[in-house]
N, C-alpha and C positions, 0 to 999 in steps of 0.2 A: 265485525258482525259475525265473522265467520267463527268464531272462537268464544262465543256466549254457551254456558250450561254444559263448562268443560275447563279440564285443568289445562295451564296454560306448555306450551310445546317442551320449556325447557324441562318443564315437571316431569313430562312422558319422557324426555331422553333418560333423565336419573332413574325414575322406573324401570327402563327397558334395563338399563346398565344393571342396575342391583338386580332385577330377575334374571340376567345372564349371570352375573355373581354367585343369584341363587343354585342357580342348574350347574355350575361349574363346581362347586362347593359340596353338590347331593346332602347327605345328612347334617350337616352342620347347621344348614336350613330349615327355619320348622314354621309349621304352617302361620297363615295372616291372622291378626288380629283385629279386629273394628269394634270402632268406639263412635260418640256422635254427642258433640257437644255444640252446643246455641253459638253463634257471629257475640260479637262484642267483651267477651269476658273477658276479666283483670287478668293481666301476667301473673302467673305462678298459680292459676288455677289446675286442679288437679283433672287429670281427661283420662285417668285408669293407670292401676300400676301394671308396668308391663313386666317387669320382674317377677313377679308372683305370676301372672299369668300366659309368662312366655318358660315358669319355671326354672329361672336362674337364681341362682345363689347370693340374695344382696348383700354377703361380704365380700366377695369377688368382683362387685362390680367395676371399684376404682382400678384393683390392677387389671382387670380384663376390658379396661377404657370403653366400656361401653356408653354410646352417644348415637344421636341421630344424623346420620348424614345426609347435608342439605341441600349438598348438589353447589351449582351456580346462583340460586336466588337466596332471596331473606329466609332464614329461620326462622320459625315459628312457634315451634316444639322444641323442648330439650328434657333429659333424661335424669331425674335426683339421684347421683350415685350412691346418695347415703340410703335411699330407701326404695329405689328404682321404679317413684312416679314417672309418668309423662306429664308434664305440666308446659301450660304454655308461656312463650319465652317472649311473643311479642303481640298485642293487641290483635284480633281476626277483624278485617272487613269482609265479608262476605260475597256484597256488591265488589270490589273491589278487584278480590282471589278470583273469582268466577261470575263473570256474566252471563246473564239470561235464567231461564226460571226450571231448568233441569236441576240434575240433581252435583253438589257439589262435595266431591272428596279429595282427600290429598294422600298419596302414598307416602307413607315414611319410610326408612329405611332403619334400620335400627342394627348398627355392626359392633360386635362384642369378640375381643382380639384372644389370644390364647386359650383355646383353640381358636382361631379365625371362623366368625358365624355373621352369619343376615339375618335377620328377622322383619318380615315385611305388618306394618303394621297400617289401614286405612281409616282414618277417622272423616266422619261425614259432618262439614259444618252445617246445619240448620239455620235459616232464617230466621231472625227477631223482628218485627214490626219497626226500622227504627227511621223509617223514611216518611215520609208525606208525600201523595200523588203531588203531582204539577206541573204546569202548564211553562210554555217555553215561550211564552208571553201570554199577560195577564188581560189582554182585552184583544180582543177579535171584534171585526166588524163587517158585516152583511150590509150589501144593498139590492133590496129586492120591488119589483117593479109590484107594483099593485094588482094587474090581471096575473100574477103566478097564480097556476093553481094548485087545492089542499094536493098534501100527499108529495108536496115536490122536497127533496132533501140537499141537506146546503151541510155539508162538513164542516166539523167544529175541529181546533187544534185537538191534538190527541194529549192527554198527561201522559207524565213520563214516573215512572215508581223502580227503582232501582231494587226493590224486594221482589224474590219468587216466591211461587206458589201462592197460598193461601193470602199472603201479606203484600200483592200485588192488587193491581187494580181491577176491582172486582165489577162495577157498576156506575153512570153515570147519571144524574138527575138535573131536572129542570126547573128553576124558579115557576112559581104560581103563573099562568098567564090564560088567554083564551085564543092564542093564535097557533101557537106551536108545543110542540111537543118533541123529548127525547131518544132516538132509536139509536138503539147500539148495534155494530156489524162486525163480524171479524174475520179479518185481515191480515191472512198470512199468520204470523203468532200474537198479534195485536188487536186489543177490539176497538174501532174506531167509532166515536160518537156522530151523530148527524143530527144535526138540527132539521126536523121535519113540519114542516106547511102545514096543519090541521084545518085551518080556516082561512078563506080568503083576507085578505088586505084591503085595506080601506086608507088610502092616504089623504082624504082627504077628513077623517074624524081622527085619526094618528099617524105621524109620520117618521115617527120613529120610537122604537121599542128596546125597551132595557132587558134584559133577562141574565139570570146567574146559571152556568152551565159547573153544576160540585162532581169533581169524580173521587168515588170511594173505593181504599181498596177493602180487603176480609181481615184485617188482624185484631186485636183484641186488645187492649181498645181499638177503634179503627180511628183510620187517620184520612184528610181528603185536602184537598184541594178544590179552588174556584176559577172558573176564567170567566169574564166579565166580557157579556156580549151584546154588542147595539146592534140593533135591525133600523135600516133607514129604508122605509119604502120609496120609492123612484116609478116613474112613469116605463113603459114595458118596453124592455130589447128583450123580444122574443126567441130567438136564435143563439144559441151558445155554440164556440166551437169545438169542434168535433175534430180528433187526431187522426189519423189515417192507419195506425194501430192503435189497440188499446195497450199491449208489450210493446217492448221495443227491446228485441235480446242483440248484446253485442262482446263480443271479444277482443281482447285487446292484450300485446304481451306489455309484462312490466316495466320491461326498458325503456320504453316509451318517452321519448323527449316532451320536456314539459311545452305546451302549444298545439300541440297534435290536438285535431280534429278527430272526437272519438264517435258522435255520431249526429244527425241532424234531423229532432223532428220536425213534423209538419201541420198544420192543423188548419180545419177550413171552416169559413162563419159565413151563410150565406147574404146575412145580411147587407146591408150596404152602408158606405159610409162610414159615419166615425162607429156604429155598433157592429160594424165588420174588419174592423182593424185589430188586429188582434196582436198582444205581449205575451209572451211566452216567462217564465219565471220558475222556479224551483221552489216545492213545497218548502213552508216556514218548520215544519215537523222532524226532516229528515236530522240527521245525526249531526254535528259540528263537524266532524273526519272530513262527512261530503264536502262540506262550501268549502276547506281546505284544499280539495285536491279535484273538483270541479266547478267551471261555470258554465251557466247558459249566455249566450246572445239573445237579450229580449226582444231584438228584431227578425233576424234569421232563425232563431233557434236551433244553432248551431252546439253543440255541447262538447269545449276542450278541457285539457287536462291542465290545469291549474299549478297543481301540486305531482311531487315523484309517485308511482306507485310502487308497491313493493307486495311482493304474491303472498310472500311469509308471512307479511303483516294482518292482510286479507286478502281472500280469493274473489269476493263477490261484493258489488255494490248495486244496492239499488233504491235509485231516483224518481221521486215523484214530479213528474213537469204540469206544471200549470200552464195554460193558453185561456188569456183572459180578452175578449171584445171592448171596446173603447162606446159600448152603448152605455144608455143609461137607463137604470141599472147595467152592468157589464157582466157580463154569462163568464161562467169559468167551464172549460173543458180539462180533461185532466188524462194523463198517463202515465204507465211506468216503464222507465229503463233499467232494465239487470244488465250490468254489464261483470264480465266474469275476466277475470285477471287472469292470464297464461303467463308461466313458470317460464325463467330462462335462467342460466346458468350461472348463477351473480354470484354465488355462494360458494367458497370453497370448502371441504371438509374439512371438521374439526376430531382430532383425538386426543381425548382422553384419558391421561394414567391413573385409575384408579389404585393402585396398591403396584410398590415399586421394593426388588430388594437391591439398591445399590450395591453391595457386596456377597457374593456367590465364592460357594468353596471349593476349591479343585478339586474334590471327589465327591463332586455332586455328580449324581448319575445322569444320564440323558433322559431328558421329559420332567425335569426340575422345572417348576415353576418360579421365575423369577421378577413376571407383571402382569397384571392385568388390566387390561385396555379397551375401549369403547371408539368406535368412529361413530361419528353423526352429518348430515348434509341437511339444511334446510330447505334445500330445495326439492321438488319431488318430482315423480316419476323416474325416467333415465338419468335424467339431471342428481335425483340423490342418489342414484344406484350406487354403490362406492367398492373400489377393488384396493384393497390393503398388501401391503407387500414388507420384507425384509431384505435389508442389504445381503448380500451371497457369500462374503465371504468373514465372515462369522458363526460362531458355531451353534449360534441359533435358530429358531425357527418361530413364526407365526402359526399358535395353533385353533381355529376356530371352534364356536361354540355353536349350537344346534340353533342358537339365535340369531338372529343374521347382527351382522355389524358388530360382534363382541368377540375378541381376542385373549389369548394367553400367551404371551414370549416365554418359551420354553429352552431348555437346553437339549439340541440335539447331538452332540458330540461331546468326546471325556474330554474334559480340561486340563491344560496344563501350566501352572501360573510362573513354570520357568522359562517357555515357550514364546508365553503371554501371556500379561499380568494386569491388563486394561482391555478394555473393545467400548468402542462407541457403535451402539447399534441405532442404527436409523430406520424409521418405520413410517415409511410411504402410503398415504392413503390420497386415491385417484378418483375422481365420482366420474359417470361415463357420457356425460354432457359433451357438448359444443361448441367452442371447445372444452377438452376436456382439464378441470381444475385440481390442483396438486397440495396438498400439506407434508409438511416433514417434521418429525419429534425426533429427538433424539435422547438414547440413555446412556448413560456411563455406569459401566457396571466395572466395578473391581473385582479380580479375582485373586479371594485368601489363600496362602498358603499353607498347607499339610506336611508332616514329616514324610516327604516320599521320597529324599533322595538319600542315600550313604552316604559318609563324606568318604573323597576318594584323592588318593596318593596319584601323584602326577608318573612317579615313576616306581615300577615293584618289581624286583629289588631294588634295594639301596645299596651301595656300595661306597664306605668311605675310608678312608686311608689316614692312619692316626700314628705317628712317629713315637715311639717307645720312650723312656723318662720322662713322659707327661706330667702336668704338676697335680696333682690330686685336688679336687673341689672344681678345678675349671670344666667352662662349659668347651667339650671338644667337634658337638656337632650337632644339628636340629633336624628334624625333619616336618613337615608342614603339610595339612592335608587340606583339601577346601571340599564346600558343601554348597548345592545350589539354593537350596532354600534361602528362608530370612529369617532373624530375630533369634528368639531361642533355637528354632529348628535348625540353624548353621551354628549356632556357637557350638566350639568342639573344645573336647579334652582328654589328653594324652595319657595313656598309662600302659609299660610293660607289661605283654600279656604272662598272666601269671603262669604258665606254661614253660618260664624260660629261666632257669638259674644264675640271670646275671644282675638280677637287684642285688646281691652283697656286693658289688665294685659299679654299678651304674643308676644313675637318676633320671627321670625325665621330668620336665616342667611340664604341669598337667594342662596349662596356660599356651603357653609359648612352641612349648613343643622340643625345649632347646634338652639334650643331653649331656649331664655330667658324669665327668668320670670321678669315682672316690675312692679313685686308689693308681698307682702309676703301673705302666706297663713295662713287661721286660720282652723283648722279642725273641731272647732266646728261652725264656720260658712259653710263651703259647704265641701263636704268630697270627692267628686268627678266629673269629668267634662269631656265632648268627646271636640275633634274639627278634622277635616283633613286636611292634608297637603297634598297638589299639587306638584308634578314633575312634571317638562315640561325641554325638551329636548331644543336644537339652531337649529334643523334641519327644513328643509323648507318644508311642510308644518313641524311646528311644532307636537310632538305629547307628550301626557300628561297620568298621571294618580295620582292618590293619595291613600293614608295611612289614617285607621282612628286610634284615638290615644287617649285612654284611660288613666285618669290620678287621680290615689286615692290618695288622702291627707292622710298621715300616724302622727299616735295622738304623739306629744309630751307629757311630765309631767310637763304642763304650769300650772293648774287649780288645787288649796289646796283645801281640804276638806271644807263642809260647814256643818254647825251644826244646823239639825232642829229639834233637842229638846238632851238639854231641850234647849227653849229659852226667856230669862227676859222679860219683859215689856220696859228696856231700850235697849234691842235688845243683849245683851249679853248672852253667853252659859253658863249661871246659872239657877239651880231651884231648890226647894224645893221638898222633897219627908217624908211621914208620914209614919211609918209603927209600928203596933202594937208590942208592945214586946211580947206577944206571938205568932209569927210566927216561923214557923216551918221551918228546913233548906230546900234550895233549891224554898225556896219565892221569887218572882219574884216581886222584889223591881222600875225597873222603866229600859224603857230602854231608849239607845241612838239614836239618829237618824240623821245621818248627808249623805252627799251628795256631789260626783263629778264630774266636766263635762269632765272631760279625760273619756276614753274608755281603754279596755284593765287592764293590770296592773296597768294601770298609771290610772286607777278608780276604781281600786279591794281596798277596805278598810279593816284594821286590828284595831279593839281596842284593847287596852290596861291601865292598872290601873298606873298613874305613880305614884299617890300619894293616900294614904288613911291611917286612923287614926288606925284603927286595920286591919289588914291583915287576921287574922280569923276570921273577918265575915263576909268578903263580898268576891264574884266571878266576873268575868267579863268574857263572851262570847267574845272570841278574833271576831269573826265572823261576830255575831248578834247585839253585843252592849248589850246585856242581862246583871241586874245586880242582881244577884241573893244573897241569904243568904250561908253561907257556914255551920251553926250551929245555935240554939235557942242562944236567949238571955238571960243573966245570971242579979241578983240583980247591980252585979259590972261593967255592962259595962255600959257604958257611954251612955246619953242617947245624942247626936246628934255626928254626922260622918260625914266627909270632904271627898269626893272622887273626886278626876281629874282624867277624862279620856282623853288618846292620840289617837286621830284616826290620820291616817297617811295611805298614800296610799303604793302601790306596786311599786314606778315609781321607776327607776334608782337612779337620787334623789329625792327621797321621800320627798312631803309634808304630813305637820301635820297640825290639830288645836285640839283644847283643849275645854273643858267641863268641868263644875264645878258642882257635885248635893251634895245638903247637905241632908245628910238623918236621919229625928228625929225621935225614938223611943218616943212610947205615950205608954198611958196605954189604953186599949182594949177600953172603953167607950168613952175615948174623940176621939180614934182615930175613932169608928162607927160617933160618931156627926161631927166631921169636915171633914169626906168623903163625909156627905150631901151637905153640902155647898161649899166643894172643888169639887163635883161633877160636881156641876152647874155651877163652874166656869171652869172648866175644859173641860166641854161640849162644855163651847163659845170659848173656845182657839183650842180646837181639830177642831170645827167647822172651823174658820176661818183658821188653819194649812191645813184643811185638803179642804179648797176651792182652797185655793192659789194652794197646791199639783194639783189640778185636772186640772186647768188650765195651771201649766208647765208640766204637764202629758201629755193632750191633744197637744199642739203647739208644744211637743217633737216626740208627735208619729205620729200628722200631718204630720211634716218637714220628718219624717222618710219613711212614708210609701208614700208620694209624691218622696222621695229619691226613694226609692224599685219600683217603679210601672216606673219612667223612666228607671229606670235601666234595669228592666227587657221587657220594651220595646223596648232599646236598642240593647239587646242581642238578644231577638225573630226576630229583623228586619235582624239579622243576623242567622237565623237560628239557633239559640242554644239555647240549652233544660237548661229551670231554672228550678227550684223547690224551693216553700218556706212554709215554716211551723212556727207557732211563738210553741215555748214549755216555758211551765211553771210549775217550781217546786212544784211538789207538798207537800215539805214539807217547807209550806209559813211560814217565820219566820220574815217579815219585811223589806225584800230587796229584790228590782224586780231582778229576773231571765228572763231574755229575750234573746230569740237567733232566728235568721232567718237563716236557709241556703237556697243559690241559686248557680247552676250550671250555667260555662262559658267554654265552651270549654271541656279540660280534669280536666280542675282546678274546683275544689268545695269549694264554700268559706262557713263561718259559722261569723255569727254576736251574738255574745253570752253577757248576761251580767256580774254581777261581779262574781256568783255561778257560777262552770259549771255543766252540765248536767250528771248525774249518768253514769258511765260508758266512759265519755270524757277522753282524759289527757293530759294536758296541757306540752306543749315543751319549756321552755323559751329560750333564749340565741339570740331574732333576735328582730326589731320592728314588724315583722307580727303577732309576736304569733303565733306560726303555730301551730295549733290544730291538731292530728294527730286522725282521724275518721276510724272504719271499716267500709268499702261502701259494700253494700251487695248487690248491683244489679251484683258485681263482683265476682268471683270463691272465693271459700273458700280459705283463706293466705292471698289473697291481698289485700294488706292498702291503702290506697290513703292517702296521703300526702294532705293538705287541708289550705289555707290560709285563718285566721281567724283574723277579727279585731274586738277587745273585748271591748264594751261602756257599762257602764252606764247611764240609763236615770234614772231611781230615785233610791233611798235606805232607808228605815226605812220609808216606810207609814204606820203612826199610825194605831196597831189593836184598835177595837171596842172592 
């Protein structure tokens, strides 16, 4: 009852939703339109183009999906995309949409996507005649006592006409007769007929009277109905009962167990006897809803609840009680109960996603809209009041709209989808009832990735160590960079930055990452080399960074000894050597001098004696090459001696070469006379050994110390602390002793020659040579571990 001459609740919620939609949207929204088309017409009737007159473009209509949105109930209306009528989609009842005799419209909604718009459109259905008044049963019957007097009025059932307005029930008539006559009364929003008394009664020349009671309503044609009504005159029960109100107002909440006792009239007949006995009963008029969800007791006239009630359904009912006397004729007394339905808390909130983007992009700014949402509660007052919330710890927020109940989940914080790359957001809506009832939605929103990260090298510098006679084409080392992102935006590929002149002898896989060499290494021609390598990502813009990549040539034992003295005139390692036969032991007879261009072990030289004519008299310095006396010489020893000596390096496999000095005992005076003349010849040979020595001395420690000074240019441009020192042995016996150290980082390298340094100690078992140093800028215990590559640049420069 309470919902007659009105769109029905859920309608108002899509309403309220779409006019939040509106207000949240501002210009995208453009004013309503209303149309007004007759109840009954065929599907696909045309109700106005709304294209043309909301001014959209009907070629845009299909990709810009525009359609009516219909909320939770049946459609009605839909949208010809080809030509953007509104036509209607499903037969209208009128009676049906909207009861009672106001006025009946329906809001549309009308959403057209790219750009995202509403258009609110109100078409008013009009009433068609298409009902017939009538009666809720077809004979009624009066029994009236004979002294009634004219003017007394007896209620006729009321017709029911499901048409408003004009096409409602307009007027009641009476068959031809001479007793009675027709008055009509209205009642609340209803006119109720009365059969009214004109002329007394005569039961004894008629005792019972027919008459046709037609109600008509205004439509055109008009249409009516009949109830068929008997008057039985009866001898007089004067006295009708009388209720003790003529209301009876009651409230009742809707929880209400079905049984409950909702109120109890009373009514009183003073007559006596059986014409004072009075049944109590519920008008035959009232709606079907009532006898569903109430009775009377026709004795006590007690009135319980039958049926559930529910507030939402209806707020108000009201009942007609009848109190009928047990005379004859029997008087009806009559009254009405409004009993008004109080709201309780039965209903929990419901929300709503209208428009949702599951997937948001990490550099969406904050206050991105990402949904929009509606709460609704059926219940009212406190009970619908509703307090909507967001989980806290997500980077969103609920933002409301000027309308109450209507939301936006927005972004309030930058995102980052390597951080996190999902959120389930949960959206609590609370009504403020008693208790108070809860709903929960949840969203899953993904968040897409953007090219925001560089790819980055784990470690910069790189530093790798690649042993000299490499084979040309192989791969000798990769380096690998990673990217957080996903998909294109981490796939990477590699390319020497063109900045660096080592593409003619190096490759990099632009894939993999993997570097070849195309061409083999000598260590004694370059012993080390930078270049960098560039990652760059597939993501749009692209983004890039690079590794710089440090690369020391490690010395093989390619390189044999070379023998610079003694050395012949035909260039072979023979000589001649004099020595007095009275020299004393431990005479320093002549030494060796030869030369490697390995570094390390692999240029560390060892002499030794393979071959010699007496074994007691001569020595050999494993070391120095020193060939000393081991005791004087005697009448009996021989006066010239054959000695070979092997020098042979330190390598893995060790090379040798071989020396040959022949050493002749003289007697003291020839041997003074031919030192003169061996002097001077000896002076031109030393001379010219010892030019050549200066100049691959010089070009050796050129190359080296232009090596040291990039090097260490390298490193300071990197911030890192070098140090270099040259040391030299001070107990100089014919073989350079040369060591540089310089610091890289944590690492401290040492470049040392074939001697090591007092106090050194050599580790063998790797190609680094790892020299193992106490570093004293460090707490007393701690060693540093130190990589040392160990050269030779010269050995055996002639003493003076």
């Amino acid at each position: 009852m309470g919902s007659e001459g009105r769109p029905r609740s859920s309608d108002r919620c899509w309403f309220a939703f779409y006019f939040v939609l509106l207000l949240m949207l501002g210009k995208q929204a453009r004013a309503e339109l209303r149309y007004s088309i007759p109840e009954e017409m065929k599907e696909g009737t045309i109700v106005g183009n709304v294209a043309k007159d909301l001014g959209l473009d009907k070629t845009s209509l299909i990709d810009r999906r525009c359609r009516v949105v219909a909320g939770s109930k049946d459609a009605y209306f839909e949208v010809n995309p080809d030509n953007g009528a509104l036509q209607i989609r499903k037969k209208i009842d009128r009676e049906e949409l909207c009861q009672g005799s106001g006025e009946c419209l329906m809001e549309l909604k009308i959403l057209v996507e790219n750009p995202l718009e509403i258009h609110y459109v109100v078409v008013e259905i009009t009433d068609v005649n298409d009902h017939s008044p009538s009666f809720t049963e077809k004979n009624q019957q009066f029994k009236i006592a004979e002294h009634t007097f004219p003017g007394t009025r007896f209620q006729l059932h009321a017709a029911r006409d499901p048409d408003a307005g004009i096409n409602s029930i307009r007027t009641y008539t009476l068959s031809s007769n001479d007793h009675f006559e027709i008055e009509i009364s209205q009642s609340d929003e209803d006119r109720m007929p009365f059969l009214v008394l004109k002329k007394s009664l005569d039961r004894e020349q008629k005792n019972e009277h027919s008459l046709i009671v037609t109600a008509l309503d205004g439509g055109k044609p008009q249409k009516s109905g009949t109830l068929n009504v008997s008057i039985i005159v009866l001898d007089s029960n004067d006295n009708r009962p009388m209720f003790s109100q003529d209301t009876y107002q009651i409230e009742i909440y809707e929880n209400a167990p079905v049984g409950t006792t909702v109120t109890r009239v009373n009514a009183i007949d003073p007559d006596e006897g059986i014409n004072g006995e009075i049944e109590y009963s519920l008008s035959k008029t009232l709606a079907r809803k009532v006898y569903e969800i109430f009775e009377l007791d026709s004795l006590s006239g007690q009135i319980k609840l039958k049926g559930a009630l529910d507030f939402e359904e209806s707020e108000i009912y009201k009942l007609d009680v009848e109190a009928s006397d047990r005379g004859t004729p029997p008087l009806i007394g009559r009254c009405r109960v409004i009993i008004k339905i109080k709201d309780v808390n039965d209903n929990p909130p419901e929300i709503e996603i209208t428009s949702l983007s599951n997937t948001v992009s990490e550099n969406s700014k904050p206050g991105t809209i990402i949904s929009l949402l509606s709460v609704t509660d059926e219940d009212s007052g406190v009970n619908g009041k509703i307090i909507s919330s967001i989980n806290n710890n997500v980077p969103f927020e609920l933002k409301p709209s000027y309308k109450e109940n209507t939301y936006s989940v927005v972004t309030k914080d930058l995102l980052d989808r390597e951080q996190v790359s999902h959120y389930e957001i949960t959206i609590k809506a609370t009504d403020c009832g008693e208790p108070p009832l809860s709903t929960f939605k949840t969203l899953n929103i993904q968040i897409s990735d953007v090219n925001d990260n560089r790819p980055h090298f784990s470690q910069n510098p790189l530093q790798f160590y690649l042993t000299e006679n490499n084979v040309a084409g192989a791969s000798i080392f990769s380096v690998s960079a990673a990217d957080n992102d996903v998909n294109d935006n981490a796939a990477i590929s590699y390319h020497i930055d063109r900045g660096n002149d080592v593409t003619s002898f190096l490759n990099v896989n632009s894939e993999n990452g993997h570097i070849t060499a195309l061409k083999s290494f000598d260590f004694e021609t370059v012993k080390t080399f930078q270049f960098q390598v560039v990652a760059t990502d597939s993501g749009t813009p692209s983004l890039s960074s690079n590794v710089t990549v440090n690369v020391f040539i490690l010395d093989q034992n390619d390189n044999a000894p070379v023998i610079l003295y003694p050395v012949s005139s035909n260039g072979s390692a023979e000589g001649v050597e004099e020595i007095p036969r009275n020299v004393n032991a431990g005479h320093l007879v002549t030494k060796v001098r030869a030369y490697d261009a390995d570094i390390g072990y692999n240029g560390w030289l060892l002499f030794s004696l393979q071959e010699v004519t007496e074994h007691s008299l001569f020595t050999l310095d494993r070391y120095t090459g020193q060939i000393r006396t081991l005791r004087s010489f005697t009448e009996t020893d021989e006066a010239e001696h054959k000695l070979v000596i092997l020098v042979k390096d330190n390598g893995n496999v060790s090379l040798s070469a071989t020396a040959t000095v022949i050493v002749k005992v003289v007697e003291p005076k020839e041997a003074f006379a031919a030192s003169d003349v061996k002097s001077a010849t000896k002076d031109d040979e030393e001379n010219d050994v010892t030019f050549y020595l200066m100049i691959t001395l010089g070009s050796v420690s050129a190359l080296f110390l232009i090596s040291i000074i990039v090097l260490i240019a390298m490193q300071c441009s990197k911030s890192t602390d070098y140090t270099s020192k040259y040391l030299q042995e001070t107990n100089y016996d014919g073989t350079l002793c040369h060591s540089i150290q310089y610091r890289s980082g944590d690492k401290r390298y040492m470049l040392v020659g074939p001697r090591m340094s007092i106090g050194s100690t050599i580790v063998p078992g790797s190609h680094a040579n790892t020299l193992v140093l106490p570093d004293r800028r460090r707490p007393s215990g701690e060693v540093r571990h130190v990589e040392i590559f160990l050269f030779r640049l010269l050995s055996n420069i002639p003493s003076n």
